[in-house]
C-alpha positions in Angstrom: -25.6 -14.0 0.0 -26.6 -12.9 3.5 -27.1 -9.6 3.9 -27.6 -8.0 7.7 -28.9 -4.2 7.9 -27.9 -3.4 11.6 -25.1 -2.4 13.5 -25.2 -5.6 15.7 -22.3 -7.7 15.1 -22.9 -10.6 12.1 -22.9 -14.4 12.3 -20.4 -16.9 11.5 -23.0 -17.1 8.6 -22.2 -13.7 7.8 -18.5 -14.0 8.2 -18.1 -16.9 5.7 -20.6 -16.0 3.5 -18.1 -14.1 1.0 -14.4 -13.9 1.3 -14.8 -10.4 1.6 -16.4 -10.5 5.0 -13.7 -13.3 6.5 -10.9 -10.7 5.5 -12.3 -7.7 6.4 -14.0 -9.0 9.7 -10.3 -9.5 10.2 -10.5 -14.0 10.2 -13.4 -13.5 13.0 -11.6 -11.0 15.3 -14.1 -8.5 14.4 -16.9 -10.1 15.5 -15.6 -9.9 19.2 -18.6 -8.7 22.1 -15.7 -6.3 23.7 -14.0 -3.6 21.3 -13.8 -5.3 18.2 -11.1 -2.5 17.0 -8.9 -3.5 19.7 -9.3 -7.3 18.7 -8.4 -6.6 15.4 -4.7 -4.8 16.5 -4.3 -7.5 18.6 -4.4 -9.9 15.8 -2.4 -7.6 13.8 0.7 -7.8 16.9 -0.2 -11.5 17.3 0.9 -12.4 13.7 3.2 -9.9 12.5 6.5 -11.6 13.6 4.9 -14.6 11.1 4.9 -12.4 8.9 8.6 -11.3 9.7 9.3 -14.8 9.8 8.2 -15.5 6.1 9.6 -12.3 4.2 12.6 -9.8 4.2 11.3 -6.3 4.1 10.8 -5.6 0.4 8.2 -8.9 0.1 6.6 -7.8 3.5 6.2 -3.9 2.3 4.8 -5.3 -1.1 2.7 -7.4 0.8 1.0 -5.2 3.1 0.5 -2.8 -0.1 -1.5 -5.6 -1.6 -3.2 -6.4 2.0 -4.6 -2.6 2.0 -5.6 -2.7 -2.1 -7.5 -5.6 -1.0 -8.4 -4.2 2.1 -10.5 -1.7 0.2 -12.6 -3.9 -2.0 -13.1 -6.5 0.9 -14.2 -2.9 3.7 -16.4 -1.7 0.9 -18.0 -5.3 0.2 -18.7 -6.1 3.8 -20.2 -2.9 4.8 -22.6 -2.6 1.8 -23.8 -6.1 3.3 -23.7 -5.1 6.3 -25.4 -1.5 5.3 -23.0 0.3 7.5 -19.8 1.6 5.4 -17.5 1.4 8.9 -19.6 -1.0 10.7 -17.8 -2.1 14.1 -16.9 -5.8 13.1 -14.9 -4.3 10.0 -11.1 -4.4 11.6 -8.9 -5.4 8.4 -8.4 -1.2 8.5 -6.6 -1.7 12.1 -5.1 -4.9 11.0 -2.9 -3.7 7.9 -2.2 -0.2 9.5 -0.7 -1.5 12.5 1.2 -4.4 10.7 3.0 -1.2 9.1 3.7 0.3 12.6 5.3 -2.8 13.5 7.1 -2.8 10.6 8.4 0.5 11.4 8.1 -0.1 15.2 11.4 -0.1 16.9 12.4 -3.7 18.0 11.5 -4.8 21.1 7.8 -5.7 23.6 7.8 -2.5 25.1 8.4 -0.3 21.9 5.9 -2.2 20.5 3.5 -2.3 23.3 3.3 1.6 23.0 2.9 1.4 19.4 -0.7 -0.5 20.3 -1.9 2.1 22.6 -0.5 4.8 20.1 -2.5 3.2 17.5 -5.4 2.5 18.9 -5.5 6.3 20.6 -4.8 7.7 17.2 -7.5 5.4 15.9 -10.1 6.6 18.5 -9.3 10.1 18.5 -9.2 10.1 14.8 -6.9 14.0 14.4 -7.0 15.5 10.9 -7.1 14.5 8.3 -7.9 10.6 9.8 -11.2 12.7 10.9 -11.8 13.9 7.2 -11.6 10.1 5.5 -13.5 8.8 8.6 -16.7 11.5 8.5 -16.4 12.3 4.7 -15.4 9.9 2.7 -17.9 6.9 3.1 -16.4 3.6 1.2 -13.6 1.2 1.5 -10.7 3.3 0.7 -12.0 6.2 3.3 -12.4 3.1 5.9 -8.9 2.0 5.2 -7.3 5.4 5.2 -8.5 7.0 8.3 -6.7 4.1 10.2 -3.5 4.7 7.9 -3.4 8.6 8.9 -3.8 6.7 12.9 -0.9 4.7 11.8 1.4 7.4 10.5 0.8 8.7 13.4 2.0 6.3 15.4 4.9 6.2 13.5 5.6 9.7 14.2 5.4 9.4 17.7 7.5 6.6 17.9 10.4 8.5 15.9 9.8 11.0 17.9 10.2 8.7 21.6 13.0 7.1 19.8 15.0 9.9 19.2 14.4 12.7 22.0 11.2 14.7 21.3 12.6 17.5 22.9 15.1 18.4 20.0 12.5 18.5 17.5 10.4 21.1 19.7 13.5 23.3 20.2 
């Protein structure tokens, strides 16, 4: 096993050392130089409509509920080894939250394109309680849940573009 006690990003040694690492490092997307977060919700846009392609709705919810129990065994693997619980290469949290915004996502680029920079703004501004599992709970499931509270989120905004925000304020 290769283990890496720094908050530089890990090796290709690193990343197939364990499948752990190669899911939560997001298949390599994580280990982007340039805002390895982002990389990861790229990939996440890049193959959801496989994803689409391959199951109806039920298979694909059931699926990305299996995705995030994994999530949290692979998160909390790869950042004991890496010795940084939410270390920057760890994306599989974007990936499977914003595969559930899509799913949600109203069809179309543009509704999805403002999903992304929902996302990733939720993700980066981290509002309660995403803030709470992020600074508090230190381990694969807090990883994992602070970008599903950035997702639902997301969500939330986009119901509330899609249908006239203004009513719901009124």
């Amino acid at each position: 096993m290769v283990k890496v006690k720094t908050s530089k990003a890990p090796s290709l040694r690193f990343l197939f050392a364990h499948p752990a690492h190669l899911i939560a490092c997001g298949f390599g997307s994580g280990l982007s130089p340039f805002a390895p977060g982002t990389a990861g919700t790229l990939l996440a846009w890049a193959t959801f409509p496989l994803l689409q392609a391959w199951m109806d709705g039920r298979e694909l919810l059931a699926f990305l509920l299996a995705c995030y129990a994994i999530g949290v065994i692979a998160v909390q693997r790869t950042g004991q080894d890496l010795g940084v619980t939410d270390h920057g290469s760890i994306v599989w949290d974007e990936i499977v939250p914003f595969w559930l915004v899509l799913f949600f996502c109203p069809t179309g680029v543009v509704w999805q394109a403002v999903a992304f920079l929902g996302f990733r703004f939720f993700d980066i501004v981290k509002p309660q309680p995403a803030r709470f599992f992020d600074e508090k709970v230190k381990n694969g499931f807090g990883v994992m849940a602070d970008d599903l509270v950035a997702g639902a989120y997301t969500v939330l905004m986009l119901v509330l573009l899609q249908h006239g925000w203004a009513r719901y304020f009124a």
